[in-house]
C-alpha positions in Angstrom: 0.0 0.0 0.0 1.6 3.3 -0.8 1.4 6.0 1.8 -1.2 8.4 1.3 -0.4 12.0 0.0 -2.1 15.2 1.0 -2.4 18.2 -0.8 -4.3 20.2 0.9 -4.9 24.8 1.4 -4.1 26.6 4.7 -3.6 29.8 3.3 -0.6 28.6 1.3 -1.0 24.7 -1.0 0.4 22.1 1.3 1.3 18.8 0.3 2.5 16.1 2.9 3.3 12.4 2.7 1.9 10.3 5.0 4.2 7.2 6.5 1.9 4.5 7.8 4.3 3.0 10.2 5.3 7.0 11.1 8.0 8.9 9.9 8.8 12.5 8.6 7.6 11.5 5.4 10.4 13.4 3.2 9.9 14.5 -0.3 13.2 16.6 -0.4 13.4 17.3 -4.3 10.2 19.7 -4.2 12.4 22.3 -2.9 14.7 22.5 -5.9 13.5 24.6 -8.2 15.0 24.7 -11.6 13.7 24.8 -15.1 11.4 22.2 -16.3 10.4 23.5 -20.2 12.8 23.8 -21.2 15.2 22.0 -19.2 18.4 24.4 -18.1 21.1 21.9 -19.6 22.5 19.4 -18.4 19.5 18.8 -16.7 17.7 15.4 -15.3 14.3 17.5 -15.1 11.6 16.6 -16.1 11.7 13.4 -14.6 10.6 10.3 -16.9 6.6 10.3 -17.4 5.6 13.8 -16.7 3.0 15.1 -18.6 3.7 18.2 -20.9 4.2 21.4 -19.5 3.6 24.9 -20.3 6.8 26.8 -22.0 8.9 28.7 -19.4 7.7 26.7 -16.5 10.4 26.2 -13.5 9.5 24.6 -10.7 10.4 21.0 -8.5 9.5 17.6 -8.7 9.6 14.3 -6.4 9.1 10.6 -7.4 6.9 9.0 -4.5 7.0 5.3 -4.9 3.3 3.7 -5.1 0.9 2.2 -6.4 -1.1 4.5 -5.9 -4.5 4.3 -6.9 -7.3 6.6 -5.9 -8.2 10.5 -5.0 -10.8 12.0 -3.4 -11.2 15.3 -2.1 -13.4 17.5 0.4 -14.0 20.7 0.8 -15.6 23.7 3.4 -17.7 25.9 1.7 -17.7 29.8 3.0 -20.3 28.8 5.1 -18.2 25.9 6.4 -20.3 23.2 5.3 -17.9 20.1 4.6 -18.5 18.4 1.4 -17.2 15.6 -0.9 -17.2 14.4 -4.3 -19.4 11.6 -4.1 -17.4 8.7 -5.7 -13.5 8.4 -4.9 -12.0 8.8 -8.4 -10.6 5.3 -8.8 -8.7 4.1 -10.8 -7.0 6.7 -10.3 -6.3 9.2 -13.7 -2.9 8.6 -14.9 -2.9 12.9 -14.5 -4.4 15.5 -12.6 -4.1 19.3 -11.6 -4.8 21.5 -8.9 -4.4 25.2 -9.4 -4.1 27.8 -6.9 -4.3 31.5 -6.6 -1.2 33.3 -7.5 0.0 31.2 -10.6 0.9 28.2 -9.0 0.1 24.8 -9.9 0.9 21.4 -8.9 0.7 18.0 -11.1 0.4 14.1 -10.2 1.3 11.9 -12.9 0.7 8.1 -12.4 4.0 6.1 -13.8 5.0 2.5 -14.4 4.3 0.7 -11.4 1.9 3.0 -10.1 4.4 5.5 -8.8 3.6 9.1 -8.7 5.4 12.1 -9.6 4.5 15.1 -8.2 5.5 18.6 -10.1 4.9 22.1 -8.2 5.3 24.8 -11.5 4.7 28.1 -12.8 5.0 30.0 -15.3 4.5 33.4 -13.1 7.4 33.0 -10.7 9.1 30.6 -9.4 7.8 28.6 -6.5 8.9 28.9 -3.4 8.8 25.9 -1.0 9.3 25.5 2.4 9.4 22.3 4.4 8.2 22.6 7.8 7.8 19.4 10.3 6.4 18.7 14.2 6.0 16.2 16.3 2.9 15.8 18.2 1.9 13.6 21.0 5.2 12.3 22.0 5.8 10.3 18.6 9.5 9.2 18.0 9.7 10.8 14.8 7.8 13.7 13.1 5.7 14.5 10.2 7.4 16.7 7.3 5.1 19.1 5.3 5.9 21.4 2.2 4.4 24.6 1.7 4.3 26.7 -1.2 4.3 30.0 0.2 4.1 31.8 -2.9 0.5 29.7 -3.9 -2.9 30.5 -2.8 -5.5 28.7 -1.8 -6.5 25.7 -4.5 -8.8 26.8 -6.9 -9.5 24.2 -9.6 -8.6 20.4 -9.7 -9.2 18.2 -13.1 -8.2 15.0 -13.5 -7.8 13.2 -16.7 -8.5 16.4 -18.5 -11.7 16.8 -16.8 -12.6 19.8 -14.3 -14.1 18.6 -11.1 -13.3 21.1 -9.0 -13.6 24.9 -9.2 -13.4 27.7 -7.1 -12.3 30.1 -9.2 -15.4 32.5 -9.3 -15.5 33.4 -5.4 -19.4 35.6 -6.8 -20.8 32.3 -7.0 -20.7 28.5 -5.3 -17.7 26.4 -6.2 -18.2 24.3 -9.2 -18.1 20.4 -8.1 -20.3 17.9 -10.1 -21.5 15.1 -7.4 -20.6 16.9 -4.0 -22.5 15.7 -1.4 -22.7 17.2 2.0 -23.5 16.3 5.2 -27.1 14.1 6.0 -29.5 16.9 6.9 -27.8 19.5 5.2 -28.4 21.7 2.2 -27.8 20.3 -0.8 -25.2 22.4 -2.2 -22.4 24.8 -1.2 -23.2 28.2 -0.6 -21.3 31.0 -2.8 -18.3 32.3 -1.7 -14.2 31.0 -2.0 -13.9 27.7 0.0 -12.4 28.0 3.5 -10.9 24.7 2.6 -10.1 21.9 -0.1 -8.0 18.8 0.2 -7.1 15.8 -1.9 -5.4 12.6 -0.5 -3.8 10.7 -3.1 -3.7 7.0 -2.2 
């Protein structure tokens, strides 16, 4: 079983890798930031299987070994009302994309053996991570998380080519075909940006 991935919003996008048996969870490589399209030779970026990206995009990648094999995300509408998209997209796409404010974006693609690569890129500025860790309730080792402090909050998520998340016009609802909240509650989100969205890759 791989170890789950969150990419999650706080302010800044997060992502953080999850050890099962505990651990910091490192995924080290997101912090350098170099050139992916195109590549600043000599250059071993983009790694093997990523998906095309846009000219002049830098940014950092990390292979995480898997298989994974699902996604599913929830969300917080402005009214704080958690939803989630009804069905857990499995099998998982071999791509998806989550957007955020400020012109940051951050790419899964599914590889031989179910392995994902992860890919933080812009093509506005570079991004600029940060990898913060704790460790709560006593636990021998901590957990590692990486924060794009240059990104927004997430805005839009598609996966295979398809949109099934959006956020991006904070005048109305987010956009999510199939959310379903909470037994007893209304039916859709209110309008308004999100006061949180996550994914967990798994």
């Amino acid at each position: 079983m791989a170890n789950p991935i969150v990419i999650d919003c706080g302010g800044s996008t997060r992502v953080k890798k999850i050890l099962v048996g505990g651990g910091f969870g490192e995924m080290n490589g997101l912090l350098d930031v170099v050139r992916l399209n195109p590549p600043s030779p000599p250059s071993t970026f983009p790694l093997p299987g990523t998906s095309p990206l846009p000219v002049g995009a830098t940014g950092s990648q990390h292979r995480a070994g898997g298989p994974y094999a699902n996604l599913s995300i929830v969300f917080q509408d402005a009214a704080g009302t958690p939803f989630s998209i009804a069905v857990p997209l499995a099998p998982l796409p071999a791509n998806f994309v989550v957007t955020s404010n400020a012109g940051q974006s951050l790419m899964g693609d599914v590889v031989a053996g179910g392995d994902l690569i992860l890919t933080v890129f812009s093509t506005v500025s570079d991004p600029l991570v940060d990898a913060k860790q704790n460790r709560a309730d006593g636990a021998a080792s901590g957990r590692r998380r990486y924060v794009v402090v240059n990104a927004g909050a997430i805005k839009t998520v598609s996966a295979g080519g398809v949109a099934i998340f959006d956020a991006t016009n904070t005048a109305i609802a987010p956009i999510a075909p199939g959310a379903v909240g909470p037994a007893g509650g209304p039916a859709a989100p209110v309008a308004g940006a999100p006061l949180y969205v996550s994914l967990v890759v798994s």
